[in-house]
NULUMKE-991917 format. One record per residue: residue in three letters; x, y, z of N, C-alpha, C in turn. Coordinates in steps of 0.05 Angstrom, whole numbers, padded with zeros to 5 digits, always signed. Layout:
REM residues N
<atom aa="ALA" n_px="X" n_py="Y" n_pz="Z" ca_px="X" ca_py="Y" ca_pz="Z" c_px="X" c_py="Y" c_pz="Z"/>
...
END
This chain:
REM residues 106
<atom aa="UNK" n_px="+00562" n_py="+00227" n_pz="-00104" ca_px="+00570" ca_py="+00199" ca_pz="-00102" c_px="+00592" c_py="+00191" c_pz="-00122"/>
<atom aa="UNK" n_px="+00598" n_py="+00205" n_pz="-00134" ca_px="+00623" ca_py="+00199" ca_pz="-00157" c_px="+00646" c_py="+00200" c_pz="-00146"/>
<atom aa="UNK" n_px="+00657" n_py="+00199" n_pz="-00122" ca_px="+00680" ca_py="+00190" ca_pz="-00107" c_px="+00678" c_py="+00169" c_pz="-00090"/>
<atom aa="UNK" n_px="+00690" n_py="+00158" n_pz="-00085" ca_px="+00689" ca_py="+00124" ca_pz="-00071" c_px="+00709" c_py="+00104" c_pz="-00076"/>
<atom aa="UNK" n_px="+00711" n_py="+00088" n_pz="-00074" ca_px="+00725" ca_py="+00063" ca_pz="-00077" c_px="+00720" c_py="+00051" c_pz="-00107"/>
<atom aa="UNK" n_px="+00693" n_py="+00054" n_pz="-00116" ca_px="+00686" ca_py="+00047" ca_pz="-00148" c_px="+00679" c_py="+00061" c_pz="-00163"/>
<atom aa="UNK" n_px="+00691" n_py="+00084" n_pz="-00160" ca_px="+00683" ca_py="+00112" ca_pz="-00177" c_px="+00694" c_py="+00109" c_pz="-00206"/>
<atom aa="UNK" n_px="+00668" n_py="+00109" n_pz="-00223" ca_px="+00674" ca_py="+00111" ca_pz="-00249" c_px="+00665" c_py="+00078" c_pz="-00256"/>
<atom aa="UNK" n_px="+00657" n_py="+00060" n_pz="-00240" ca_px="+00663" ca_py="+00040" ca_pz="-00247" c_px="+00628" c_py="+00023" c_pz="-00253"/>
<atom aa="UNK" n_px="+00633" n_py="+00012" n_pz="-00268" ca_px="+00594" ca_py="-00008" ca_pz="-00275" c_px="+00595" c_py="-00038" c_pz="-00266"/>
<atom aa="UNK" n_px="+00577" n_py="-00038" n_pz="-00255" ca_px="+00559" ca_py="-00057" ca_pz="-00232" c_px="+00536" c_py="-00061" c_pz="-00237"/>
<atom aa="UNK" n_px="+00538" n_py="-00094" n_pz="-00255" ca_px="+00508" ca_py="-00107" ca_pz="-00252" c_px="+00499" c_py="-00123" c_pz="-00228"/>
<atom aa="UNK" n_px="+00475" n_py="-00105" n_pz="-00218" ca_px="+00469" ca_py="-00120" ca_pz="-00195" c_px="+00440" c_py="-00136" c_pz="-00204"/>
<atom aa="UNK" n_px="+00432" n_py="-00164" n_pz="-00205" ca_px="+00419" ca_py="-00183" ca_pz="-00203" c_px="+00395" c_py="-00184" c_pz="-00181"/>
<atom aa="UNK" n_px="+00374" n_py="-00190" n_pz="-00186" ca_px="+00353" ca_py="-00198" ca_pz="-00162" c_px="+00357" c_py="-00165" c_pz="-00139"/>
<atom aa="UNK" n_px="+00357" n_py="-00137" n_pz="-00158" ca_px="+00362" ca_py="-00118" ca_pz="-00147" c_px="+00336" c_py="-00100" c_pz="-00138"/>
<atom aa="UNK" n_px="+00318" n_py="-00121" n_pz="-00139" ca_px="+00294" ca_py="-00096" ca_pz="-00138" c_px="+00284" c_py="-00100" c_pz="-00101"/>
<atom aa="UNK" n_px="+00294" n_py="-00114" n_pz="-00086" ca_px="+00284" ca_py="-00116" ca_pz="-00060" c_px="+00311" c_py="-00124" c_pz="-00046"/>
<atom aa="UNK" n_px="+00309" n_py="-00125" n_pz="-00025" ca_px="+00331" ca_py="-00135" ca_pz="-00005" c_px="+00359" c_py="-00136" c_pz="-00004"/>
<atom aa="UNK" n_px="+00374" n_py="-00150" n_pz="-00002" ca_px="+00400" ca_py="-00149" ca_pz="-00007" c_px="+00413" c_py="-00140" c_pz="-00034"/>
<atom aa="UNK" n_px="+00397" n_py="-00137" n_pz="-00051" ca_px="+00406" ca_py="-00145" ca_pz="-00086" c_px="+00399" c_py="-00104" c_pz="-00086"/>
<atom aa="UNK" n_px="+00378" n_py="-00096" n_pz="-00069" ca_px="+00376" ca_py="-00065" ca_pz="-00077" c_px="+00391" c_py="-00044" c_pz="-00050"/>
<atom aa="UNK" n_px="+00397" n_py="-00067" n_pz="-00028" ca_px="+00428" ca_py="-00056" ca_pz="-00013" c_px="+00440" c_py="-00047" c_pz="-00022"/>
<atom aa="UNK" n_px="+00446" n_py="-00077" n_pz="-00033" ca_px="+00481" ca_py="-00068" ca_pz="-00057" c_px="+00478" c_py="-00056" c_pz="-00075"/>
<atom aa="UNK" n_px="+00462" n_py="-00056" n_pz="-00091" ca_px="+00460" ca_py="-00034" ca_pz="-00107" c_px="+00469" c_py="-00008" c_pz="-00097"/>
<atom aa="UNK" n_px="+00451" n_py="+00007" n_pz="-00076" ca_px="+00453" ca_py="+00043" ca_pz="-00068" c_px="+00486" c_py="+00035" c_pz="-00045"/>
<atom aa="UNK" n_px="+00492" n_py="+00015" n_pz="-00041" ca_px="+00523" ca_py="+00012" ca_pz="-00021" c_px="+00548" c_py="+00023" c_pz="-00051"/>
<atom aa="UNK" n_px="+00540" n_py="+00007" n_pz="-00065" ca_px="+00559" ca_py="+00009" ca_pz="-00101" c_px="+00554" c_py="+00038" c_pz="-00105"/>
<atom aa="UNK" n_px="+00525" n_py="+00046" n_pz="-00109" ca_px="+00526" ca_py="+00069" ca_pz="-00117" c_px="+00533" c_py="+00093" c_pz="-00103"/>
<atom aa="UNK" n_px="+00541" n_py="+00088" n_pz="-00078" ca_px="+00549" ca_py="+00098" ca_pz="-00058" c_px="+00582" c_py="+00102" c_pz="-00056"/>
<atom aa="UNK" n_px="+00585" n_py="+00083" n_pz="-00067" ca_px="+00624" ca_py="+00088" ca_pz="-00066" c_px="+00634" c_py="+00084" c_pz="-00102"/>
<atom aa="UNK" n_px="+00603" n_py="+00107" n_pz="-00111" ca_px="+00620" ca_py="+00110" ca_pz="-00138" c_px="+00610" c_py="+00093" c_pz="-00162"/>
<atom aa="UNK" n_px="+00607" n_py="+00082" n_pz="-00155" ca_px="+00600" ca_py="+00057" ca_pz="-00186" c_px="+00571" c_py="+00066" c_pz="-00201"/>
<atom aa="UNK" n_px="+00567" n_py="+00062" n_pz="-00225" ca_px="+00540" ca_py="+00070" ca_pz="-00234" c_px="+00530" c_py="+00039" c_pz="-00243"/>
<atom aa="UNK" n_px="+00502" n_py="+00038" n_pz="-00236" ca_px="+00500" ca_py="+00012" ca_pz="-00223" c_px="+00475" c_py="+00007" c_pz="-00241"/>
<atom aa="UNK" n_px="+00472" n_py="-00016" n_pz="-00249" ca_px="+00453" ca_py="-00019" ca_pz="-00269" c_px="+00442" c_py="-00048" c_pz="-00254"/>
<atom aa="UNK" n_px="+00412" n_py="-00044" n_pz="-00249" ca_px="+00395" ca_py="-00064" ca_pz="-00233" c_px="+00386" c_py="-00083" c_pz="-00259"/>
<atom aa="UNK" n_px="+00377" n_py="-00105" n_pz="-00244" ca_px="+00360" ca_py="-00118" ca_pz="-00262" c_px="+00343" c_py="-00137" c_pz="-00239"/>
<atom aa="UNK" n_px="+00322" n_py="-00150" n_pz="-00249" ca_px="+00299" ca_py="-00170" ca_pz="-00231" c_px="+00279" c_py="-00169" c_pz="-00256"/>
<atom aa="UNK" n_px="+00257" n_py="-00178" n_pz="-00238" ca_px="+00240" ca_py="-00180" ca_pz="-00264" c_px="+00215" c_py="-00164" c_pz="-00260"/>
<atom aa="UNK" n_px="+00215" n_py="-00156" n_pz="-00234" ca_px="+00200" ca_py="-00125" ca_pz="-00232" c_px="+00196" c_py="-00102" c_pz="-00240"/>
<atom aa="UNK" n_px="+00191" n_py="-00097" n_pz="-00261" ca_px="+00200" ca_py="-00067" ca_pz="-00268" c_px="+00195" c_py="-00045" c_pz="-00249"/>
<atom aa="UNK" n_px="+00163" n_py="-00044" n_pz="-00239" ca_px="+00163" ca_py="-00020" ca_pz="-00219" c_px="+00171" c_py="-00026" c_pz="-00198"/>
<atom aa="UNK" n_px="+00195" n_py="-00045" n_pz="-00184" ca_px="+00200" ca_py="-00038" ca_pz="-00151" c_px="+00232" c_py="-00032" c_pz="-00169"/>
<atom aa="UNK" n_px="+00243" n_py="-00039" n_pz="-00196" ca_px="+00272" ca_py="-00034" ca_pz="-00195" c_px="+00273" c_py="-00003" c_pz="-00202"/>
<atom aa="UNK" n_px="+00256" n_py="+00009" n_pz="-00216" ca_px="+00254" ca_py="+00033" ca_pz="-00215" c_px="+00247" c_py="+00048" c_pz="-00192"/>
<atom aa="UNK" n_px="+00239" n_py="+00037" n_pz="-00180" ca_px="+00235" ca_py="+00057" ca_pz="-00148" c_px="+00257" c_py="+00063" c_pz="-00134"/>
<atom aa="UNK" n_px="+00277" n_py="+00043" n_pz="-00134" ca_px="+00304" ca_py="+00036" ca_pz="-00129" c_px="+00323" c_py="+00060" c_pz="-00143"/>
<atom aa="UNK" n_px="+00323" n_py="+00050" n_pz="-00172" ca_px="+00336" ca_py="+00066" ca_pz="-00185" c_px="+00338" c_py="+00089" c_pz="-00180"/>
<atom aa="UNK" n_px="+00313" n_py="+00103" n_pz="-00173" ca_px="+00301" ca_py="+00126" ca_pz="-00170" c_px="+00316" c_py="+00139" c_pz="-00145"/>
<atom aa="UNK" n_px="+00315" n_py="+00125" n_pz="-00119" ca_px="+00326" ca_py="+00126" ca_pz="-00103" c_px="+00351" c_py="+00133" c_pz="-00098"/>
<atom aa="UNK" n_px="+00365" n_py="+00115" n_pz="-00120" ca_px="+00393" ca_py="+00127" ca_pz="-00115" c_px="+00402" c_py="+00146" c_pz="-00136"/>
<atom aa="UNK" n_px="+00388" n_py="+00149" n_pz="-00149" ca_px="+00394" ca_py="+00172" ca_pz="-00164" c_px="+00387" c_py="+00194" c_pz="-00157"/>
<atom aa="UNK" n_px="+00353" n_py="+00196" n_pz="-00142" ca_px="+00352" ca_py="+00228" ca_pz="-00122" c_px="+00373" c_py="+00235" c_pz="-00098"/>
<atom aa="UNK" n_px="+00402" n_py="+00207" n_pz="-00088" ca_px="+00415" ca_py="+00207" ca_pz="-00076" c_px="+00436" c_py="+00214" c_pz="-00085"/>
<atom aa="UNK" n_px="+00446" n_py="+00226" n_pz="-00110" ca_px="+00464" ca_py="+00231" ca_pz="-00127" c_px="+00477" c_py="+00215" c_pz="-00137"/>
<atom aa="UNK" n_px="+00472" n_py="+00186" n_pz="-00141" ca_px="+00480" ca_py="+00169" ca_pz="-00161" c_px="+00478" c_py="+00155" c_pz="-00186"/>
<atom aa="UNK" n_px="+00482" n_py="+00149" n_pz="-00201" ca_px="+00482" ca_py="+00134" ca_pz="-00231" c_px="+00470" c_py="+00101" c_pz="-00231"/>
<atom aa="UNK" n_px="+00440" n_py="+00101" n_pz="-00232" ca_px="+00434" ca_py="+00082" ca_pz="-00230" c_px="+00416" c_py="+00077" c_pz="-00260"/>
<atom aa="UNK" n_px="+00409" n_py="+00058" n_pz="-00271" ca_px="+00379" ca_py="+00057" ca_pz="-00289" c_px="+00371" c_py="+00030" c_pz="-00296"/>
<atom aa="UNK" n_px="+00357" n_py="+00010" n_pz="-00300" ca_px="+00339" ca_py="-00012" ca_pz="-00292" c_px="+00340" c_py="-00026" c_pz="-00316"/>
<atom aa="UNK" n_px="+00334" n_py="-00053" n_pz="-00311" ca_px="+00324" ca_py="-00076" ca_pz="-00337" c_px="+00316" c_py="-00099" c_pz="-00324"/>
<atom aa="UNK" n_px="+00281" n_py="-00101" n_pz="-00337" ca_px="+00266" ca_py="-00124" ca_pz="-00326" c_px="+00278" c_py="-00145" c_pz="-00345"/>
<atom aa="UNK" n_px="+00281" n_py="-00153" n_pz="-00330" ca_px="+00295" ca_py="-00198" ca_pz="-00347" c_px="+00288" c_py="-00211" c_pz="-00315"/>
<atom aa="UNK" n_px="+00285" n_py="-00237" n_pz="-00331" ca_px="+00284" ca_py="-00259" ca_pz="-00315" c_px="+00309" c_py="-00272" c_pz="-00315"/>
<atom aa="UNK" n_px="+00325" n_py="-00271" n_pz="-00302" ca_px="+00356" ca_py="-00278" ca_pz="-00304" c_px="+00358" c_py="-00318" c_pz="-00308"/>
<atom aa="UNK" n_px="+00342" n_py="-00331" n_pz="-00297" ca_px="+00335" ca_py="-00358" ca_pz="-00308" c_px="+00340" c_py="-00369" c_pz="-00337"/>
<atom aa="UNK" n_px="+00329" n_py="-00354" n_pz="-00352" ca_px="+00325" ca_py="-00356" ca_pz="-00380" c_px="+00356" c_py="-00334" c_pz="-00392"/>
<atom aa="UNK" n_px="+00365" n_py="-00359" n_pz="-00408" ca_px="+00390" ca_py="-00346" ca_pz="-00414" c_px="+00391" c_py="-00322" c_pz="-00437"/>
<atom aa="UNK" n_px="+00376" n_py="-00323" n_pz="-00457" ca_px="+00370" ca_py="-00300" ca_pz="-00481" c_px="+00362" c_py="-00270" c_pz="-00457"/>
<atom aa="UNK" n_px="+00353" n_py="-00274" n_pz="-00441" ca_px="+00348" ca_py="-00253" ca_pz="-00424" c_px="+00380" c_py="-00239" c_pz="-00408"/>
<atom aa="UNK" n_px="+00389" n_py="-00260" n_pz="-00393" ca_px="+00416" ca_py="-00251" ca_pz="-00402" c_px="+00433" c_py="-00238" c_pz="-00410"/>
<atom aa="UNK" n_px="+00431" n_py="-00250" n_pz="-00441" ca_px="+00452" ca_py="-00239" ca_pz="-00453" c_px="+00437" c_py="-00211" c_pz="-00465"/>
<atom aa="UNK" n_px="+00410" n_py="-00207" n_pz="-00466" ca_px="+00394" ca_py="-00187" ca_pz="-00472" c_px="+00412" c_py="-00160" c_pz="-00448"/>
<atom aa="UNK" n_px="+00400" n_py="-00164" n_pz="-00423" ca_px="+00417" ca_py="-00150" ca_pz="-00392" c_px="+00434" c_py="-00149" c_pz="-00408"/>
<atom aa="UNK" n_px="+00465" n_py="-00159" n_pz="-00408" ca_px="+00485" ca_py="-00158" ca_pz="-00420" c_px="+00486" c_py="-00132" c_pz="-00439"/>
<atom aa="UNK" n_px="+00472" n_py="-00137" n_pz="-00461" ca_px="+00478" ca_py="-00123" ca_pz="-00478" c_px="+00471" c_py="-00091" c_pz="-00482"/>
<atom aa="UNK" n_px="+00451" n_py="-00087" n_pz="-00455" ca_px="+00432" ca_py="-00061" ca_pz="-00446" c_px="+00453" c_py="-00046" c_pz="-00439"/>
<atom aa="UNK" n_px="+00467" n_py="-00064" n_pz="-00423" ca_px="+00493" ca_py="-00058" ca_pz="-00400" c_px="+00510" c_py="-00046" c_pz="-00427"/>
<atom aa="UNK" n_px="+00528" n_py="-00058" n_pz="-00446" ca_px="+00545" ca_py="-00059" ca_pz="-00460" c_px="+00539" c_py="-00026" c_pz="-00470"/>
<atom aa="UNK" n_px="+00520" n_py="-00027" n_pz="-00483" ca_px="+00506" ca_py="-00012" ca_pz="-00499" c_px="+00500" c_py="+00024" c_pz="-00485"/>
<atom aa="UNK" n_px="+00493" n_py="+00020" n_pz="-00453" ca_px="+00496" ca_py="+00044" ca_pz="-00447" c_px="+00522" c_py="+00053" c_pz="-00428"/>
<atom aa="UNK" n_px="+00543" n_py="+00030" n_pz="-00415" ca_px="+00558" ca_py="+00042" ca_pz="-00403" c_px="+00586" c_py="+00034" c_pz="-00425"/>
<atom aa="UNK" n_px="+00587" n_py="+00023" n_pz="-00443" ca_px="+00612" ca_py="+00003" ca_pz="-00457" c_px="+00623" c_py="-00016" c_pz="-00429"/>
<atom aa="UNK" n_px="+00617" n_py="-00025" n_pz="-00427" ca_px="+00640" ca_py="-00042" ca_pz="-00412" c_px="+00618" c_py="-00046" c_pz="-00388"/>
<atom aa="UNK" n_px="+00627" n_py="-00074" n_pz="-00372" ca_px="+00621" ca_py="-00080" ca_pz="-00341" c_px="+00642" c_py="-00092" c_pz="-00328"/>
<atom aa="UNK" n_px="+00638" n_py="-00069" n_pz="-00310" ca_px="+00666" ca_py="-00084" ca_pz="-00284" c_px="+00668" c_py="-00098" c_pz="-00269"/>
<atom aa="UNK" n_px="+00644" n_py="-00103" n_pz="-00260" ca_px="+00632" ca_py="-00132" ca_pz="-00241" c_px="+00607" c_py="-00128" c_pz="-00237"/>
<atom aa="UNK" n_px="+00593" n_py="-00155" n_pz="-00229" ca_px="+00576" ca_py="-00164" ca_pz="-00226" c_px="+00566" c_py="-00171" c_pz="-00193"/>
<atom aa="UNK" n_px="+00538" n_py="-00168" n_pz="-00189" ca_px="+00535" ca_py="-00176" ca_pz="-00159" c_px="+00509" c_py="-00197" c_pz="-00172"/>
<atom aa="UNK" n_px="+00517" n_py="-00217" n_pz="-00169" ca_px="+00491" ca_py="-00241" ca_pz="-00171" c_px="+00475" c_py="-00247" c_pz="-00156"/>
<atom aa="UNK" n_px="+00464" n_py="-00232" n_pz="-00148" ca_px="+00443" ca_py="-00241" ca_pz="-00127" c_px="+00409" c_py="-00247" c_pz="-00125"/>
<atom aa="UNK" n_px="+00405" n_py="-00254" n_pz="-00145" ca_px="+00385" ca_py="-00265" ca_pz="-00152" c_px="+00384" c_py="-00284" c_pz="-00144"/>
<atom aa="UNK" n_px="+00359" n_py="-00303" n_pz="-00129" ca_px="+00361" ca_py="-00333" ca_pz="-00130" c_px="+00334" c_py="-00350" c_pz="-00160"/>
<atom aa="UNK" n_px="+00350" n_py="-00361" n_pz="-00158" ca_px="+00336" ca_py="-00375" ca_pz="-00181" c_px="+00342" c_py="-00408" c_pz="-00176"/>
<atom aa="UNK" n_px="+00312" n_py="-00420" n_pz="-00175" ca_px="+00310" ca_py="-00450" ca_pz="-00175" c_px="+00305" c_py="-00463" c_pz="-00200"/>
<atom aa="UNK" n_px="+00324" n_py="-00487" n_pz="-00199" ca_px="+00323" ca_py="-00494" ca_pz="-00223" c_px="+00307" c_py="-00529" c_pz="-00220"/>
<atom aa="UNK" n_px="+00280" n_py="-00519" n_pz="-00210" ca_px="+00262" ca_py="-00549" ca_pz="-00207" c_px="+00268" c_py="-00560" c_pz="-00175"/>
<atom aa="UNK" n_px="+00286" n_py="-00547" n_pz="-00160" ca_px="+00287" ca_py="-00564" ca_pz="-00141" c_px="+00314" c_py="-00582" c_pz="-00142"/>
<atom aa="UNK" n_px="+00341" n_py="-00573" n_pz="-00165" ca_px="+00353" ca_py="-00591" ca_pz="-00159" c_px="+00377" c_py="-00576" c_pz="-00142"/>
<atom aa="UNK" n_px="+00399" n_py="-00584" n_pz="-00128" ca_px="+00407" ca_py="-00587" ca_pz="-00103" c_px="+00441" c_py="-00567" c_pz="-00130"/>
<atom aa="UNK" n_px="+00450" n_py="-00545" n_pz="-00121" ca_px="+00468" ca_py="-00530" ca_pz="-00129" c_px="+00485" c_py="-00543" c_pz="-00142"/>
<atom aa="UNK" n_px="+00499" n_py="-00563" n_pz="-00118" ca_px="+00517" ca_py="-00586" ca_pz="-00122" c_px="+00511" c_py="-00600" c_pz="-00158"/>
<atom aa="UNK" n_px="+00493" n_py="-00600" n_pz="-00160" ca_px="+00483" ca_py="-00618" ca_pz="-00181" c_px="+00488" c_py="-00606" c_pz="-00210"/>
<atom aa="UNK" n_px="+00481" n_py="-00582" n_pz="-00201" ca_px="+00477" ca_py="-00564" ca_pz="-00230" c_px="+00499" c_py="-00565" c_pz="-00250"/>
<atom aa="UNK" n_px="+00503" n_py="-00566" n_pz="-00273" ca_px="+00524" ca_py="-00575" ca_pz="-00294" c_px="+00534" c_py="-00534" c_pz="-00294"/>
END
């Protein structure tokens, strides 16, 4: 998997432990990118991880609640710390903030 379109390149993927968020993940890690999950699951993002890594790609996990910002910058710095650098981000986590309407949010 180290040839692709994002080969060589790091990808935090968000809300990555189910559905669309662990797609993109093994699609990224698929055209190259080494892809660092996060959710707040630990055992379904490791199953994931797992996955694309018995698929020959560069994946490895961090439970945060992406809501809470110290968690965040925590991800962040997991990221920093084992790849230097992130090249993009896939946000796909949803997170409610009480019910208020996107539009609203500061």
């Amino acid at each position: 998997m180290s040839e692709g379109l994002l080969a060589g390149k790091v990808v935090l993927v968000t809300g990555a432990s189910t559905g669309i968020g662990a797609a993109a993940a093994r699609l990224f890690a698929r055209e190259g990118a080494r892809v660092v999950l996060t959710a707040r699951t630990a055992e379904r993002l490791a199953e994931v991880a797992d996955g694309i890594t018995a698929a020959g790609g560069t994946a490895s996990h961090v439970a945060a609640d992406i809501s809470v910002a110290s968690e965040v910058e925590r991800v962040v710095d997991v990221v920093l710390e084992r790849y230097g650098r992130v090249d993009g981000a896939f946000n796909n986590a949803g997170v409610s903030q009480g019910g208020v309407l996107l539009a609203d949010l500061d």
